[in-house]
Every structure is written in structure tokens, then in C-alpha cells.
C-alpha positions in Angstrom: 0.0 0.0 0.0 2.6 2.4 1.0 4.7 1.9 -2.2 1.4 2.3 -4.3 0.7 5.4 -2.7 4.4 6.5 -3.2 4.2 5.9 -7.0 1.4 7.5 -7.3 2.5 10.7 -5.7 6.0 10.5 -6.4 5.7 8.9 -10.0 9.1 7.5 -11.3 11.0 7.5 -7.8 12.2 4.1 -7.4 12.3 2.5 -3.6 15.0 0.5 -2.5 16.2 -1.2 0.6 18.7 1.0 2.1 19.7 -0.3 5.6 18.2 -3.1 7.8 19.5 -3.4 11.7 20.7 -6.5 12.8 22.2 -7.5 16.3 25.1 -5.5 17.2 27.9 -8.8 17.9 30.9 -9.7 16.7 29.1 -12.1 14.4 27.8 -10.5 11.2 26.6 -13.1 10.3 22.4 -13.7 10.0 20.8 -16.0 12.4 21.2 -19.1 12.7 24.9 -18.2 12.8 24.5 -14.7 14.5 22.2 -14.4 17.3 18.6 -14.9 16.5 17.3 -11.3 16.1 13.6 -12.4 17.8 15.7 -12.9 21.4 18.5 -10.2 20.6 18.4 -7.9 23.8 21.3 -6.3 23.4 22.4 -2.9 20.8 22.3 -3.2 17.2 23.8 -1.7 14.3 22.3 -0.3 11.1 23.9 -2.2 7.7 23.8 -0.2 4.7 26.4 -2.6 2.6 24.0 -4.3 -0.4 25.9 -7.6 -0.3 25.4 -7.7 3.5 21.8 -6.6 3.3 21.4 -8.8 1.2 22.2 -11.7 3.5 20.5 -10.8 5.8 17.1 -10.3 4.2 17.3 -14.0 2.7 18.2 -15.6 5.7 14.9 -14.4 7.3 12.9 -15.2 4.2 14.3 -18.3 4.7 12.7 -18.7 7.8 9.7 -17.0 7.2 8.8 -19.3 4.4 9.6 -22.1 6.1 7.5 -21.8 9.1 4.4 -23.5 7.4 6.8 -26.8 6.7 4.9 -28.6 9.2 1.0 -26.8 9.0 -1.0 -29.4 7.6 -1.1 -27.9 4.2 2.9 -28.3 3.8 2.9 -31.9 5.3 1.0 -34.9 5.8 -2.1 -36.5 3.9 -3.9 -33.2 3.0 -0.3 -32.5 1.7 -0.3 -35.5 -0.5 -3.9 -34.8 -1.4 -3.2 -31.2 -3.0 0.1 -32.0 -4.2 3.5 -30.0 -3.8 2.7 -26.9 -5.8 -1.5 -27.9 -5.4 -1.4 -29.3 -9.0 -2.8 -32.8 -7.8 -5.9 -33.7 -8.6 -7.6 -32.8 -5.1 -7.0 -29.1 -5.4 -8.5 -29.1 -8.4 -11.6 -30.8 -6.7 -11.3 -28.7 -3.7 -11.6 -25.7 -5.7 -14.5 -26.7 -7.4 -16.3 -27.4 -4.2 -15.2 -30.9 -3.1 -13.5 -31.6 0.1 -10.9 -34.3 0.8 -12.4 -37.8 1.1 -12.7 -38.9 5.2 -9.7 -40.4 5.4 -8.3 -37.4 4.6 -10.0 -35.0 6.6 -10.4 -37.7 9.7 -6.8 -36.7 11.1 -6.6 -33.1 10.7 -8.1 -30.6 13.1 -11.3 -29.1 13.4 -9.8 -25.7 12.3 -8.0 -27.0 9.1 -10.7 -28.6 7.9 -12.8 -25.6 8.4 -10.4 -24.1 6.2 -11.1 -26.6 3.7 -15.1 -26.4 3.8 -14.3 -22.7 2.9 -12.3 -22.7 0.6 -14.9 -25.3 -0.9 -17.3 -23.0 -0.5 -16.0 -20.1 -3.3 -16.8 -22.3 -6.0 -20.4 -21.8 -5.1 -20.2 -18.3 -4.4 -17.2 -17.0 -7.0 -18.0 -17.2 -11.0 -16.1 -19.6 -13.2 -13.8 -17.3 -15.8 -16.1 -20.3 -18.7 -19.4 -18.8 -17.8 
């Protein structure tokens, strides 16, 4: 939002990354080699060196992206179901308003399959792009 209002009033500025702060210890190194920024307590120091911003910025990506690794959509037999990038034949049945068959749904929680039941539910309530 911010860098859509940006363009809009500042057409043709670009926006980069400039600095990121990072625990102030004699490893520079991101996390898991430097101290994990989430528990730092201590000072920290401002990076403004691309290369080093760089690192930085991927190695929290990293594990950002890799928190859902174990959510039951990332593992598991709803995993299997939808397939690795959800190009199995269940998401295309989940999408079109079909949930998982029981055995599928009978281990995962109340919550996930929830999720499921809604996302089963836009097919009924969202217009197919062939109509």
C-alpha cells in the first residue's frame, strides 16, 4: 500500500532497501549463525552494505517461508492430497467445491478442515472465468 501510494505521488521514484539493523555482535553473520534477532536484547547496528543486506534479508525469508513446513497444508495426507505446488488432482476438486475424502480429513483438526469447507465453499459463491 505504502509503495502504491508512493508511485502515485511520487511517479518515477524508485524505492530500495537502504539499511536493515541486525544485532550489534561480533558475528555479522544472520541468524542461525549470529544471534537470532527475535531474542537479541542487546544494541544493534544499522547495515547499509548491499551484499550484506542482502544476507541478511534472505536468511529471514528463509525462515519465514519455512514456518508453514509442518502446518498441515505443507505436510502430511492433505499435503499429498493437493500435491507439492497444489497441482494434484484434489485441489482441483477442492476448488471446485469438493473436500478431501474422510480419510483425509479424519486426522486433521477441526480448524484445518474448516479451512477446507471454505475454501470449498468459493466455487459456489465465485463465478467460473467459462461462464
Amino acid at each position: 500500500m505504502h509503495a502504491a501510494i508512493r508511485r502515485a505521488l511520487q511517479p518515477g521514484a524508485t524505492c530500495r532497501l537502504m539499511s536493515v539493523d541486525i544485532p550489534a555482535h561480533p558475528t555479522k553473520k544472520p541468524y542461525p549463525i549470529g544471534p537470532d534477532p527475535k531474542t537479541w536484547a542487546g544494541p544493534w547496528r544499522t547495515v547499509t552494505d548491499p551484499e550484506e543486506i542482502a544476507q541478511h534479508v534472505c536468511a529471514a525469508n528463509a525462515r519465514q517461508y519455512n514456518q508453514a513446513q509442518t502446518s498441515p497444508f505443507c505436510s502430511g495426507p492433505l499435503f499429498h492430497y493437493l500435491g507439492y505446488c497444489a497441482n494434484a488432482q484434489g485441489s482441483k476438486d477442492l476448488i471446485t467445491g469438493r473436500l478431501p475424502p474422510q480419510e483425509v480429513l479424519s486426522g486433521l483438526f477441526p480448524e484445518t478442515i474448516n479451512i477446507c469447507k471454505t475454501l470449498a465453499s468459493y466455487s459456489k459463491t465465485t463465478p467460473s472465468p467459462n461462464k
